[in-house]
C-alpha positions as CSV (number, residue, x, y, z in Angstrom):
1,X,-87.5,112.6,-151.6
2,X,-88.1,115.0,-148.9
3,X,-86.4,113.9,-145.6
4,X,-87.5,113.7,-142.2
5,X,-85.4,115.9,-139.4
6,X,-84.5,112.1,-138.4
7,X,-82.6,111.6,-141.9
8,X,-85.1,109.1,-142.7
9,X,-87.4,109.2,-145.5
10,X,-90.3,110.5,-144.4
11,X,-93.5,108.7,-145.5
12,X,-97.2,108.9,-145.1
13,X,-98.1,108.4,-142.1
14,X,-95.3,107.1,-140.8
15,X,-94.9,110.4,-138.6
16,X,-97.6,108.5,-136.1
17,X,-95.8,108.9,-132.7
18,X,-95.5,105.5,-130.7
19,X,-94.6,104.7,-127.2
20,X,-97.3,107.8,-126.1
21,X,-97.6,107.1,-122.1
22,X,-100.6,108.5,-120.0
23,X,-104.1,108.5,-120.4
24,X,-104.3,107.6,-124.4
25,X,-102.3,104.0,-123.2
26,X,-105.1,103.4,-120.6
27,X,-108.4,103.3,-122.3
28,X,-108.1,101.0,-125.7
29,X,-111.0,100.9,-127.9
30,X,-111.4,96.5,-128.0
31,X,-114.6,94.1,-129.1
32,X,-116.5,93.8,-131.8
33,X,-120.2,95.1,-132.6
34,X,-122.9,94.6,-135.4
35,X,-125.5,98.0,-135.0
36,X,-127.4,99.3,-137.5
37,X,-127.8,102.4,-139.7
38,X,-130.5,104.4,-140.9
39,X,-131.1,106.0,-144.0
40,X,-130.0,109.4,-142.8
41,X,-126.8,107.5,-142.1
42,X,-127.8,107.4,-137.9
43,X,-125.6,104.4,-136.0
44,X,-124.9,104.1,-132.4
45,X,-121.3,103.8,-131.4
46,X,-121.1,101.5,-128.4
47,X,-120.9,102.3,-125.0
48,X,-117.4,101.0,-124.2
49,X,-116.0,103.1,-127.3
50,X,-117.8,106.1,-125.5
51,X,-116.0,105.2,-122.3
52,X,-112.8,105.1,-124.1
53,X,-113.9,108.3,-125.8
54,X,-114.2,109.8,-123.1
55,X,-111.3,108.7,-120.7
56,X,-108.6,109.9,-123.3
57,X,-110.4,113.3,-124.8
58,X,-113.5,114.2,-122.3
59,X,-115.9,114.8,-124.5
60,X,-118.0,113.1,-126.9
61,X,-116.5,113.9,-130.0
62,X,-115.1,111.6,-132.8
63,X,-112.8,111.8,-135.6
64,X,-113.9,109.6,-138.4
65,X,-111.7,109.4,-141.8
66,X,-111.4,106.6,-144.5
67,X,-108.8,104.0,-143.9
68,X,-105.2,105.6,-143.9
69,X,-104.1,102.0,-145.8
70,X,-106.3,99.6,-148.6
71,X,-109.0,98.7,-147.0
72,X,-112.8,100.4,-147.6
73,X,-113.6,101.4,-144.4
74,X,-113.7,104.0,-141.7
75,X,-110.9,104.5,-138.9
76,X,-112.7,106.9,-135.6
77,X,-110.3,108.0,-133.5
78,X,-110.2,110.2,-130.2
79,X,-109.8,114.4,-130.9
80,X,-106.9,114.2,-128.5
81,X,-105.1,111.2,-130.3
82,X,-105.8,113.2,-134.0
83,X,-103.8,116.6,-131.7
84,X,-101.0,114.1,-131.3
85,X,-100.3,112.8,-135.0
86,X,-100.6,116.7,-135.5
87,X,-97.5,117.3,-133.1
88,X,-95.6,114.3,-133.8
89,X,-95.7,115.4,-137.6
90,X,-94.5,118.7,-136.2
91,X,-91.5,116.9,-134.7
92,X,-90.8,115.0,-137.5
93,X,-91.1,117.2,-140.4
94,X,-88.4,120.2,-140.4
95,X,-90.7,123.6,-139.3
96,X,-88.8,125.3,-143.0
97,X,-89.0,122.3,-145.5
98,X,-91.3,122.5,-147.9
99,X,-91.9,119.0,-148.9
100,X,-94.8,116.9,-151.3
101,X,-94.2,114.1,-148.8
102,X,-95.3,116.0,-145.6
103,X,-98.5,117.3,-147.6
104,X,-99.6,114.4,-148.6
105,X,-99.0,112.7,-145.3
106,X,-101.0,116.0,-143.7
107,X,-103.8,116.0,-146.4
108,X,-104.4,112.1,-145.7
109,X,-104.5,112.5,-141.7
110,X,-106.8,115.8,-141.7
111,X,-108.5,116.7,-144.9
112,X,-110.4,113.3,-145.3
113,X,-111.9,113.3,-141.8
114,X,-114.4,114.9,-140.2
115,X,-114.9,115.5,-136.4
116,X,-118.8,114.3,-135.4
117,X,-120.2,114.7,-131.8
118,X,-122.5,111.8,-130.4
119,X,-125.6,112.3,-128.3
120,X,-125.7,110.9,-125.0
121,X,-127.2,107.8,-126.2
122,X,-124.1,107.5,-128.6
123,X,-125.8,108.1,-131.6
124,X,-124.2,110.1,-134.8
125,X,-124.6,110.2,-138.2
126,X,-121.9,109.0,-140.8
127,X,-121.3,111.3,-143.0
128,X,-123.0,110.7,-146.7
129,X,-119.3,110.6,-148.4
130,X,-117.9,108.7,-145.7
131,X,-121.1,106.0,-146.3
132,X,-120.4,105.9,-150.3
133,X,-116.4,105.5,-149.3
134,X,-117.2,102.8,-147.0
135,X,-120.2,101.0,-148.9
136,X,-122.3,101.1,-145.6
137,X,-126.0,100.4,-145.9
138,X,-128.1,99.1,-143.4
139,X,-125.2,97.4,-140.5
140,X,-122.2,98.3,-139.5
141,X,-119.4,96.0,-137.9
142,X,-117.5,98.7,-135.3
143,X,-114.2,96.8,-134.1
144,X,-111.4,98.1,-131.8
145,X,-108.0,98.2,-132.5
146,X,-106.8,99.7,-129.3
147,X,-105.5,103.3,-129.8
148,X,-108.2,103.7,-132.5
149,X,-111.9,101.9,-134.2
150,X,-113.0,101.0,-137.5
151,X,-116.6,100.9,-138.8
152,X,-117.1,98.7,-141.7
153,X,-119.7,97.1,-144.5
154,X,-119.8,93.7,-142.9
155,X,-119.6,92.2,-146.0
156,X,-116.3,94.3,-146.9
157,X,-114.8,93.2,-143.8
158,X,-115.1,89.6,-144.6
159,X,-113.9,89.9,-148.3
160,X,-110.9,92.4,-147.4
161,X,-109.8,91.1,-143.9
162,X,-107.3,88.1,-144.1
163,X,-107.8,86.4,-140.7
164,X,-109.5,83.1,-141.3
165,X,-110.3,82.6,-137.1
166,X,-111.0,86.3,-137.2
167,X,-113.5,86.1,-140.0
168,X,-115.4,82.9,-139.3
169,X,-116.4,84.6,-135.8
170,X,-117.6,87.7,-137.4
171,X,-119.3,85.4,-139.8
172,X,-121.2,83.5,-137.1
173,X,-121.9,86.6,-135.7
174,X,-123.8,88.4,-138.5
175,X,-125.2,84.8,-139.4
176,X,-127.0,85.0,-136.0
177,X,-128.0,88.8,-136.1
178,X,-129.3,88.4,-139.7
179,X,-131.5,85.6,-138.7
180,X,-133.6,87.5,-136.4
């Protein structure tokens, strides 16, 4: 097993700097939102995740990618916060190793996503692989997490999610948007 300059195993993932101070800790991508999706894949992101967006890159573009962990969904992060796992895997991994363990960790952050740019309005279109990956059709539930979002299947959330509080509000939720 390849070794991080730390001594530590290295693992996937696990190069994801913490403690980053500055603009990316000031704007945290937080709520919840049910939008829908067209056929051609077109959803809205909301306007606070623009906001956020914004604050922390300055632009409009996102980074979208499946789920680093188990679950089937989407994870959109910032382009600035996708430059920082580049450069905290630069610190972490030795510049001459030649390790398994950092290409896989690479090939999971950066050859499963895809950058997208939203309109003005906030609209982009989910990529069609992404969709199939994701099983999204129809709704979306967008959540934050702080540093980063997730877009899921509603239904997916619900059955893969473990939060009983958690679940029975985003239950309610699509119970009420459903029944219009």
């Amino acid at each position: 097993m390849s070794q991080a300059k730390s001594g530590r195993p290295a693992s996937v993932f696990a190069f994801e700097k913490r403690g980053w101070s500055g603009p990316l800790d000031t704007a945290v991508f937080q709520g919840n939102w049910l939008n829908a999706v067209d056929a051609k894949g077109r959803m809205s992101i909301p306007a606070p995740f623009r906001d956020v967006v914004q604050q922390r890159a300055g632009d409009r573009r996102v980074v979208l990618m499946p789920h680093r962990g188990d679950w089937d969904c989407l994870e959109g992060q910032t382009t600035t916060h996708v430059s920082r796992i580049n450069e905290a895997a630069n610190e972490r991994f030795a510049p001459d190793d030649v390790s398994v363990e950092e290409d896989m960790a690479r090939l999971r952050a950066f050859s499963l996503s895809v950058q997208v740019q939203y309109e003005e309005t906030g609209r982009i279109v989910l990529p069609e692989d992404l969709r199939e990956f994701a099983e999204i059709e129809g709704e979306v539930l967008l959540v934050g997490l702080g540093a980063h979002f997730q877009i899921w299947n509603p239904d997916l959330f619900l059955e893969q999610t473990g939060d009983e509080r958690l679940k029975k509000f985003i239950r309610r939720k699509l119970e009420k948007a459903r029944a219009k």
